[in-house]
N, C-alpha and C positions, 0 to 999 in steps of 0.2 A: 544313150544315157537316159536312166529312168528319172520321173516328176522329181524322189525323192533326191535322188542323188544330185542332182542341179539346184534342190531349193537347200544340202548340206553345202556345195559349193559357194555359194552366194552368201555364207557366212564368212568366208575369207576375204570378201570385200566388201566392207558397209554403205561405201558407196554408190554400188549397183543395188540400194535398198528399193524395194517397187514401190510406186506412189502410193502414199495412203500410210504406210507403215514409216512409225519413227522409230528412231534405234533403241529407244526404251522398248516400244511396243517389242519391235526384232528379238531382245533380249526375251523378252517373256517367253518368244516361240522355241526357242532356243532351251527353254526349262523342261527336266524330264519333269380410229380415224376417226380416224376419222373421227370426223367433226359431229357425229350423228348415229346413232346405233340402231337396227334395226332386229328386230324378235323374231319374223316370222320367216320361219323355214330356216334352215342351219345346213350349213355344208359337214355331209359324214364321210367324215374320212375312216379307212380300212386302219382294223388294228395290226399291229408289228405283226413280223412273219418274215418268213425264207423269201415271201412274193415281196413285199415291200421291198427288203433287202437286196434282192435282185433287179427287181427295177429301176431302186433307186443307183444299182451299178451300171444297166443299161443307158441310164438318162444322164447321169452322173458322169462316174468314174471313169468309162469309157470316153464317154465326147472328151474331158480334161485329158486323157492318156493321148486321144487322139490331137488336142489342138497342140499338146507339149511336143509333143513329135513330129509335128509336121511344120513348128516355132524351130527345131533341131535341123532339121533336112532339108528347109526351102533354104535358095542362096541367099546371101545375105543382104542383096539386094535386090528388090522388086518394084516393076515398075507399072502404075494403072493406069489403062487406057480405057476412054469414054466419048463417047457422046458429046458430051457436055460435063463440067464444072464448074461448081457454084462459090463462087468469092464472096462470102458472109458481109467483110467491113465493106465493100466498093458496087457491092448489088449490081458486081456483073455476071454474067454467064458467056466463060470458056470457053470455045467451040472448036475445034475439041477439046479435051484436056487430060491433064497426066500428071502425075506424080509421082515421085522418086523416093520411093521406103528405102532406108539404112538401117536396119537393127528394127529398133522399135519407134524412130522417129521418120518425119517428115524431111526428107534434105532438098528436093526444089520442089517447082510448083507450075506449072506453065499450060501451054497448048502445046508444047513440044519442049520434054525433058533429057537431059540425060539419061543416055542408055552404056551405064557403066558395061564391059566384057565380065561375061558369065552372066548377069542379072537377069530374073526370069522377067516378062512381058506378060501380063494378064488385058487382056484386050476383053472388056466387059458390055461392047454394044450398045446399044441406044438407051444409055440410062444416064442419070445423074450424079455426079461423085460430089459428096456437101461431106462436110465433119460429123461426125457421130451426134447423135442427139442426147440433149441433157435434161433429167426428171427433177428437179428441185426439191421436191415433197412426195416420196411414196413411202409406203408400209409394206415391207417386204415378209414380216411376219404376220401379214392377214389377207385372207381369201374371200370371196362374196357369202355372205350367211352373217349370222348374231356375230357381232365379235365379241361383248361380253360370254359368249358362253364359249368360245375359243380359248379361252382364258381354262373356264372350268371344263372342258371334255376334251384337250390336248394337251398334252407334255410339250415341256420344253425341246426336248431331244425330236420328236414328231414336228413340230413347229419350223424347230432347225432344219429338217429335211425339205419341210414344203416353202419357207423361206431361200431355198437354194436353189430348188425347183424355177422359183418366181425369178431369182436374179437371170437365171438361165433364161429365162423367157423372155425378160424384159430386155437381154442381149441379143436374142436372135431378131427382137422386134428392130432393134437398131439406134438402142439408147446404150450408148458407152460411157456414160458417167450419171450415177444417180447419191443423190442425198435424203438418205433415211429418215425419215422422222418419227422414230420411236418402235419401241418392240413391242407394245399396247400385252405387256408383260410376263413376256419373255425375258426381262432383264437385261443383261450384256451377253447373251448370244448374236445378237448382230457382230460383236467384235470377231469371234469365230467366225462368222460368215465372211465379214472382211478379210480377214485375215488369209481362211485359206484360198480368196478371189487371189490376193495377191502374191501369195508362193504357189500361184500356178496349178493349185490339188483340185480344184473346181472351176468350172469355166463361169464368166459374172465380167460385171460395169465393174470402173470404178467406184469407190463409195467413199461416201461422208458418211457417221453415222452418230446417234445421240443416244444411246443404250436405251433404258427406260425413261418416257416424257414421264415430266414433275406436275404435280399438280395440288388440291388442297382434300383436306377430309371433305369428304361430302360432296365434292367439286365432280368434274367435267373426268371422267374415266373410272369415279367410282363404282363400287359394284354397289346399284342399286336397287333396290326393289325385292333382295333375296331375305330368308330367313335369316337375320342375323346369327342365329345361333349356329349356322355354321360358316362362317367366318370367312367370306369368299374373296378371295384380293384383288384389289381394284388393277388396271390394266394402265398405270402411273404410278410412279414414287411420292409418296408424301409428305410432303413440307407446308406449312403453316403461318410459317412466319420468316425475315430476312436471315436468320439465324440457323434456322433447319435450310433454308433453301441454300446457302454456303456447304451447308455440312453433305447434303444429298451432291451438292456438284462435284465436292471434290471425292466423294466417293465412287460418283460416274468415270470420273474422267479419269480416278484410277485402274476403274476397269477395262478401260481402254475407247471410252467416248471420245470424237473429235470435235464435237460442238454441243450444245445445250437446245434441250426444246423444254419449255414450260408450254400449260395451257393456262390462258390467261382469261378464257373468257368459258360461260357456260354454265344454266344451260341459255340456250337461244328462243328467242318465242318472234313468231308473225302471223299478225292478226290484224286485218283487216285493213291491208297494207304497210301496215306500222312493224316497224322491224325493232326488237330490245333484246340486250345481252346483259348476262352478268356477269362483272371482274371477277377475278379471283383475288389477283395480288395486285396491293396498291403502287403508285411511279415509284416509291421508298424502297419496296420491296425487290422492284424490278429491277431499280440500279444498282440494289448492291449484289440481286446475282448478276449482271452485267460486269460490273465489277469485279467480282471473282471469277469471272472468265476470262476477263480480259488481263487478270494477275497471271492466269496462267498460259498465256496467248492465244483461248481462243474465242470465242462468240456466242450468244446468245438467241435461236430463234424462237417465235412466237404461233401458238395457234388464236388467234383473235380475231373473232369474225366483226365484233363491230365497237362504239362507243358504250362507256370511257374507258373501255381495256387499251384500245388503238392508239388511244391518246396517251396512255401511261406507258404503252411500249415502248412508242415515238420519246417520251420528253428521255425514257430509262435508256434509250439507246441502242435497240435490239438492232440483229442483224436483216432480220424479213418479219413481216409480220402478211403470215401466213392465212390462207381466205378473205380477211381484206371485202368484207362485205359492205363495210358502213365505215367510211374516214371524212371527218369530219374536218372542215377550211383550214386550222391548226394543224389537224395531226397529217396533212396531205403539205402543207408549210413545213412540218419538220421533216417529215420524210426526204421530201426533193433537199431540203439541205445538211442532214445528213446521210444521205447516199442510202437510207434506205426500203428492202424490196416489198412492194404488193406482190404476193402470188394467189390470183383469184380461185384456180381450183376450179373448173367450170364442171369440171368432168363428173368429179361425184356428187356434185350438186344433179345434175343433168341424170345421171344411174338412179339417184334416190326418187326421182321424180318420173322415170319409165320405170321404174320395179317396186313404186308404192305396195302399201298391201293393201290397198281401197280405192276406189274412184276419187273419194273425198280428200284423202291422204296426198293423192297424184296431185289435185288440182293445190292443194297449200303449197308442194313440192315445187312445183310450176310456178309459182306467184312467186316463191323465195326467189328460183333460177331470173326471173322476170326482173324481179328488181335490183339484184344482184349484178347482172347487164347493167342496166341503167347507171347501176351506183360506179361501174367498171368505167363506162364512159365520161361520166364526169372527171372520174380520177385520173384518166389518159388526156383531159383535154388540161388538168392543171399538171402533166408533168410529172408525175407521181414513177417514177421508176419504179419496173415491172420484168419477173422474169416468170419461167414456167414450173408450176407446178401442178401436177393431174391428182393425188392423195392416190395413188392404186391400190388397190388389196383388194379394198373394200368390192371392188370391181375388177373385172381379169386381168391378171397382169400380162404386158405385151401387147395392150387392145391403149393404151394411155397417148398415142401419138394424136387421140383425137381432142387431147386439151387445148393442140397449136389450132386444130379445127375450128374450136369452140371461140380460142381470143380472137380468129378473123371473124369470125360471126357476127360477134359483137363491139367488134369498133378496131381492130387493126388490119393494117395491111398485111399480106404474107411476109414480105420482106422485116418489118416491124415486129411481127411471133417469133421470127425465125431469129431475128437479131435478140429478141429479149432472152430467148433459150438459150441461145448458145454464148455470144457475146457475155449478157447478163449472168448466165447461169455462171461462164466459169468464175464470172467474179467472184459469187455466194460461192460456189464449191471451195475457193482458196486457189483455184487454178488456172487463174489469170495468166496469160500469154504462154499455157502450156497447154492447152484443150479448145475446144468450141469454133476453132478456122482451120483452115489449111493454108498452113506455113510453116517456111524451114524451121526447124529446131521445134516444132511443136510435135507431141504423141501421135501418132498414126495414127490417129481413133476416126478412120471412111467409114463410110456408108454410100449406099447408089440405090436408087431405083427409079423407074421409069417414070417420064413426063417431067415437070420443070415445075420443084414447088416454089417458084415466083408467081406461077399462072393458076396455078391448084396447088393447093396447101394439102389437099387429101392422098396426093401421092404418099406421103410421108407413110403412109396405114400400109404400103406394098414395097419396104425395104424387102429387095432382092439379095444384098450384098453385106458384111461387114467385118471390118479389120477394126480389132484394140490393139494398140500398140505394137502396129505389125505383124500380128496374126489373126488369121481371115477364118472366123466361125462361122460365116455364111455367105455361100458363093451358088 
C-alpha cells in the first residue's frame, strides 16, 4: 500500500484522524525570530531546477516513502531494549529497560516487558531510551542569514521546501514535537507543512503552529530601513488596534492556525547594563485578543522580552510569554498563578553573540546573554513556570538540543530542563498526558542515546535513535 492510498483510507474513519489535524482542518484536505535581525552576510540559496527537484525527492519523498513502508511491514508490535530508561516524572533511571510499542502507542513500560508472539525485539545497547524531545518556540521557515531579506529574495513555495528540509532535521535530531512560532512571512504555509507531516507525505515532529506572527505598523518584524517606494512586506500580520487584532485571528485560524503569536514588545535597547523595551499593544488590547482565542478554544502566545509588555501579557492572560528577559515582582506573581510559561531562549541569544558582526557588537551581545541569566535565576527562585524553548532558524536546525544545555548553565538542574521540556512543554503544546513521558496509552515518540542526561545534559546533542508514533526514523 502506497502513502497515497493509506492517507484516502483514513478518510473512512475520522476517528483515526493524526494528531494535530481537526476534522475541519481533514475536510479541507479532502478538497480538490527571532527576536533580533541581523544584515550581515545572507544565506543563498540555489534557484528552482531539475537539481532542486531532485534533491528535494532524495531528501524528501524518498525517506517519507521509506518511513511509510516500513510503518506497513514492521509487526505490529515492537518491543525496545536498552541499557537504561529514563522516568521523566519519578527521576529514576530503569536498568535495564523496555518498552512495548502497539500501533503507534506506548502499551507497558518496565525493566522487563511483555514479549507479545510474533513482536519484533530491537535490542539498542548501551544507551538511554527518554521520550522524544520538545522545541516550544522555533521557526521552521528561517535559516542562519538576514531574515528580513528571506522575506524579499525567497518565494514562498522555496521557503516551503527549506521549511520541510528543517522539520526533517529537527526530527532526526530527536525532537518529536515542536511548536512554531510564526512563518516571519510566509503566511499559512506552516499549515501545509503541518499538514502533510501528518498524512504521512513528509517525514516531521508534531506541530503546533501560529501561521503569520501579528504585530503593529512600524513595530518589531517590520520591513525597515528600505526604500519605501518599493513597498517591501513586513515578516508579520498587521493589526493596530483590539479591533484589527480580532479580525487578523480569525483570519489565521481560518487558515488553519492552532494558536496565536503576537509580538508584543520591540524594539529592544541595552546600554550600559540597563536593559528597555518597547510594547506594542496595550493589557486592553491583549485581552481581547486573548479573548477571541479563547472563543474559539485556543490560545494566545507572546514574543516579549521585557517590561511593561510582560506585564500586560501576564494581567491579558497569554499562554507563554516567550524570551522572558525582564519580569518584574507582579508580572512573575501573575505568572505562577496563572500557570503561565517563561521560555528564556538562551540559544539565539548565545548564536547572536558568537556570530556578532564586530568585536563591539559580540561584547553588547554577551552583556544581554549575561544578564539575561541573572534575570533567568531570579525567575526560577520565585517559581515562575518554565518550559523549553531554543527560537531555531535563525541558527541550524537540529543543532537546538543545546537550549536544555544552556537552562542547566544557568541555574537548573538536568532533571529540572528535562522536566520543564517535556513534562512542561506537553502542557503548552495541548498535549498533556499524550506526549513528553513514557507511559502506557501515550504516543510512541523514543529517543536513546548514550550516557545518562541526569549526569550530562549534553548527551541530548548525540541522539542515536528515534521513534514518532511507532515509527523508527533513526536507528
Amino acid at each position: 500500500m502506497n502513502t497515497l492510498t493509506s492517507f484516502m483510507t483514513q478518510t473512512q474513519d475520522r476517528s483515526r484522524l493524526p494528531l494535530g489535524i481537526s476534522n475541519r482542518q481533514f475536510m479541507e484536505l479532502e478538497s480538490p525570530v527571532s527576536h533580533r535581525k541581523q544584515r550581515t552576510g545572507h544565506f543563498l540559496i540555489a534557484k528552482f531546477g531539475a537539481i532542486l527537484a531532485f534533491l528535494t525527492f532524495l531528501l524528501f519523498v524518498l525517506p517519507a516513502a521509506c518511513a511509510f513502508a516500513q510503518s506497513q511491514s514492521t509487526p505490529q508490535s515492537t518491543v525496545l531494549h536498552a541499557a537504561r530508561l529514563l522516568d521523566i516524572e519519578t527521576d529514576k533511571i530503569i536498568s535495564p529497560g523496555e518498552i512495548l510499542v502497539h500501533g503507534e502507542h506506548i502499551a507497558e513500560v518496565g525493566s522487563s516487558v511483555t514479549h507479545p508472539a510474533g513482536a519484533e525485539t530491537l535490542d539498542l545497547g548501551d544507551v538511554t531510551l527518554m521520550p522524544g524531545l520538545i522545541d516550544a518556540h522555533v521557526h521552521l521557515f528561517l535559516h542562519p542569514g538576514a531574515e528580513d531579506l528571506q522575506t524579499v529574495e525567497e518565494s514562498v513555495p522555496q521557503r516551503t521546501i527549506l521549511a520541510m528540509l528543517a522539520a526533517r532535521a529537527d526530527l532526526m535530531a530527536g525532537f518529536t514535537s515542536e511548536r512554531d512560532m510564526g512563518t516571519e512571512g510566509a503566511g499559512s504555509a506552516d499549515t501545509a507543512v503541518r499538514n502533510a507531516i501528518n498524512s504521512g507525505l513528509v517525514p516531521g515532529h508534531r506541530m503546533r503552529i501560529s501561521g503569520n506572527a501579528i504585530s503593529i505598523l512600524g513595530g518589531h518584524e517590520d520591513a525597515i530601513g528600505y526604500n519605501p517606494a518599493q513597498h517591501v512586506i513586513p515578516n508579520a500580520n498587521y493589526a493596530n488596534n483590539a479591533e484589527e487584532l480580532i479580525a487578523v485571528i480569525r483570519e489565521e485560524l481560518k487558515e488553519g492556525a492552532d494558536f496565536i503569536k503576537i509580538y508584543e514588545t520591540g524594539r529592544d535597547s541595552f546600554r550600559d547594563g540597563h536593559f528597555s523595551s518597547v510594547y506594542q499593544y496595550t493589557e486592553a488590547e491583549l485581552a481581547a485578543a486573548v479573548q477571541e482565542a479563547a472563543r474559539m478554544g485556543t490560545r494566545v502566545a507572546v514574543h516579549d522580552m521585557g517590561e511593561p509588555g510582560t506585564l500586560y501579557a501576564a494581567q491579558a492572560g497569554v499562554e507563554s510569554i516567550d524570551h522572558a528577559a525582564q519580569l518584574s515582582d507582579e508580572t512573575m506573581r501573575l505568572m505562577r498563578e496563572k500557570h503561565i510559561f517563561a521560555l528564556p531562549t538562551f540559544a539565539i541569544f548565545e548564536y547572536f553573540a558568537d556570530h556578532a558582526a564586530s568585536p563591539a557588537a559580540a561584547a553588547r551581545e554577551h552583556q544581554m546573554l549575561d544578564y539575561h541569566a541573572q534575570q533567568f535565576r531570579i525567575q526560577l527562585a520565585a517559581g515562575v513556570p518554565v518550559a523549553v524553548g531554543s527560537d531555531v532558524g535563525p541558527f541550524p536546525h537540529g543543532t537546538q538540543a543545546r537550549e536544555y544545555e544552556l537552562m542547566v548553565k544557568f541555574g537548573m538542574t538536568p532533571l529540572a530542563a528535562l522536566q520543564a521540556g517535556l513534562l512542561n512543554g506537553a502542557d503548552l503544546l495541548g498535549w498533556k498526558d499524550r506526549i513528553g513521558a513514557l507511559k502506557s496509552g501515550y504516543f510512541a515518540d523514543v529517543i536513546a542515546m548514550p550516557g545518562n542526561p541526569l549526569e550530562d545534559i549534553s548527551v541530548l546533542e548525540r541522539v542515536s535513535f528515534v521513534m514518532k508514533g511507532g515509527v523508527i526514523y533513526r536507528k
